[in-house]
C-alpha positions in Angstrom: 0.0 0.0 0.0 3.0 2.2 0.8 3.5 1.8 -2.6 0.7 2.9 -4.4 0.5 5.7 -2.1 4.4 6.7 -3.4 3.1 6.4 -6.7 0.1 8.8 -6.2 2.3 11.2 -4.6 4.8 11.8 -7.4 1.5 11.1 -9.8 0.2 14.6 -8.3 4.0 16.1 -8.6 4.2 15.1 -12.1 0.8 16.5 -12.6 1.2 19.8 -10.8 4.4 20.2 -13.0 3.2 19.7 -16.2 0.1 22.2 -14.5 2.9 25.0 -14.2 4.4 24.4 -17.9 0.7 24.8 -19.5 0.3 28.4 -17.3 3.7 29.4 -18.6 3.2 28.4 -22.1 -0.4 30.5 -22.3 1.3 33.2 -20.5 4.2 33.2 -23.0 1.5 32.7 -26.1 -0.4 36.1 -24.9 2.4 38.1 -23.7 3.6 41.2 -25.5 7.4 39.6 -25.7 6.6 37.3 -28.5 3.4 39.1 -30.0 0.2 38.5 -31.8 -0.5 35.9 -34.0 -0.6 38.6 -37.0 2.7 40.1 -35.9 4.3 36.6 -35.9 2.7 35.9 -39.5 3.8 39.3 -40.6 7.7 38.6 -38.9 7.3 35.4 -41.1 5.9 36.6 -44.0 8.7 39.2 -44.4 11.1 36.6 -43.1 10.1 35.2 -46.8 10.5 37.7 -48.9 13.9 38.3 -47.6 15.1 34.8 -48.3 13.4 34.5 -51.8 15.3 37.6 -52.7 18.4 36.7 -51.2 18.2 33.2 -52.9 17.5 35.4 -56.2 20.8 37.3 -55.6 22.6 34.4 -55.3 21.5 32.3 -58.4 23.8 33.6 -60.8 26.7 32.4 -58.6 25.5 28.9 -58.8 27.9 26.9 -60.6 30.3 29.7 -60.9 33.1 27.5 -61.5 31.5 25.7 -64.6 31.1 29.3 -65.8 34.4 30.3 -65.5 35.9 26.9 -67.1 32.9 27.4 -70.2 33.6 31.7 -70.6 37.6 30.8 -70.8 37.0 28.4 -73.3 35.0 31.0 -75.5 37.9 34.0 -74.6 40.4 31.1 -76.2 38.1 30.8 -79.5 37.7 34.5 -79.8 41.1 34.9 -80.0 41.8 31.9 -82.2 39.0 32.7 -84.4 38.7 36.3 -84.7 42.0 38.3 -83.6 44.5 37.7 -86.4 48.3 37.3 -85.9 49.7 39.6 -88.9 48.5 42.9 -90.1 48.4 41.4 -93.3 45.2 39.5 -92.9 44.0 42.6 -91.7 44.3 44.2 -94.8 43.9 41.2 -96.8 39.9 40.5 -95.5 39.4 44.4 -95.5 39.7 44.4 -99.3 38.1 41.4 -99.4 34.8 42.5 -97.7 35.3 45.7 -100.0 35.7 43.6 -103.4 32.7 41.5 -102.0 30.2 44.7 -101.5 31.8 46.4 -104.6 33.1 49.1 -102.9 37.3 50.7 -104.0 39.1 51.3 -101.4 41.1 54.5 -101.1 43.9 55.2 -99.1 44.3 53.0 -95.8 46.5 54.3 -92.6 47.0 52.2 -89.1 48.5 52.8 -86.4 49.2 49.9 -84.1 49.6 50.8 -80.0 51.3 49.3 -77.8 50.4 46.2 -76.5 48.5 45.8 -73.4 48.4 43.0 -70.3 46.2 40.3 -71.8 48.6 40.2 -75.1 46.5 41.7 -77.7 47.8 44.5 -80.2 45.3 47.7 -80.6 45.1 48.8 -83.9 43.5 51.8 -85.6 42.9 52.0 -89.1 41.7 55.1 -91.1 40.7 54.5 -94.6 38.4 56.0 -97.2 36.2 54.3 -99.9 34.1 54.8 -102.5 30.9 53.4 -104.0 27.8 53.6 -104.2 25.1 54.1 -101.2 23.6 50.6 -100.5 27.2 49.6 -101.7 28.5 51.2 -98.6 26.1 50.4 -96.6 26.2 46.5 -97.1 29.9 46.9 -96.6 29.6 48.7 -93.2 27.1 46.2 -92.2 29.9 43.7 -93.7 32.4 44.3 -91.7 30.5 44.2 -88.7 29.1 41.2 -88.9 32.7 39.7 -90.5 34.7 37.3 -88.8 37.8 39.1 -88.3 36.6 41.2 -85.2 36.2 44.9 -86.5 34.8 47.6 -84.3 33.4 50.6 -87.0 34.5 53.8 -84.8 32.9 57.0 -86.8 31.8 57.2 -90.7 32.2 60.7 -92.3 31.0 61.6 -95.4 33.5 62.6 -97.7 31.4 64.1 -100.8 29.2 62.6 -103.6 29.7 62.9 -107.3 28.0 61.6 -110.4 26.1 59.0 -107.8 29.5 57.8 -106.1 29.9 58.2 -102.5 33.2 58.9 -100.1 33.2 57.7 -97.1 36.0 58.0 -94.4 35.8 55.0 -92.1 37.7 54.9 -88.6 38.0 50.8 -87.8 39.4 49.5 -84.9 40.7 45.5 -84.7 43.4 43.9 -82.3 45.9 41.6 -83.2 47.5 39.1 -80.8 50.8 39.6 -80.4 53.6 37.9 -81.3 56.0 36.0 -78.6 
């Protein structure tokens, strides 16, 4: 009997404690140190806005690595493809997008700078040509749109006659350079 008494005594402790955790936990649920229910669902709510934009910020580094690896691949194909190694083939697909478009070439000046950290050559080119509008026109579109990389600086008219058309062009390419 002693028993059962021992049992109903910490029965009645166990009860009266759990008693005092419920009061504490309404008390807590209603006081002003942790809110209203909208509050909380407002603190949440923003609480998910911030993380969907943070995780949007993020996104483009994911992978960043295989970026890297794919963007150095297509620097080294640029420069295999579209930077020539002589100023010859400069000249060399300049008349040929000229012959191509049936426009004359004039007189052609470069000027080649020094070469900068990542081992390409700037050069500027100043020529003038002659031909008809649409002529001109297909051969500025031309030689943007060419392989060889050419970047069409300023186009200034140089006079018209009998239906011809001069153009000055100022072109800018880069060449790697050698070494």
């Amino acid at each position: 009997m002693a028993d059962v008494l021992d049992i109903r005594k910490k029965a009645k402790i166990a009860i009266a404690a759990l008693l005092v955790v419920d009061i504490a936990a309404v008390i807590l649920l209603f006081s002003p140190l942790v809110g209203s229910e909208r509050s909380r669902r407002e603190q949440l709510d923003q609480l998910w806005q911030e993380l969907q934009r943070k995780t949007h910020e993020v996104e483009p580094l994911k992978d960043v690595d295989k970026k890297i690896a794919l963007a150095s691949q297509q620097i080294d194909d640029f420069y295999k493809t579209r930077l020539p190694a002589q100023d010859s083939a400069i000249y060399e697909e300049l008349g040929k997008v000229a012959k191509q478009n049936g426009v004359r070439i004039g007189q052609i000046r470069s000027k080649a700078k020094d070469t900068d950290p990542v081992g390409l050559r700037p050069m500027e080119i100043q020529a003038d040509f002659s031909g008809d509008y649409l002529q001109l026109v297909r051969f500025i579109n031309s030689l943007e749109r060419d392989p060889l990389f050419f970047i069409v600086d300023s186009v200034e008219l140089g006079g018209e006659q009998a239906g011809v058309v001069r153009l000055q062009l100022k072109l800018e390419t880069y060449q790697k350079a050698s070494g």
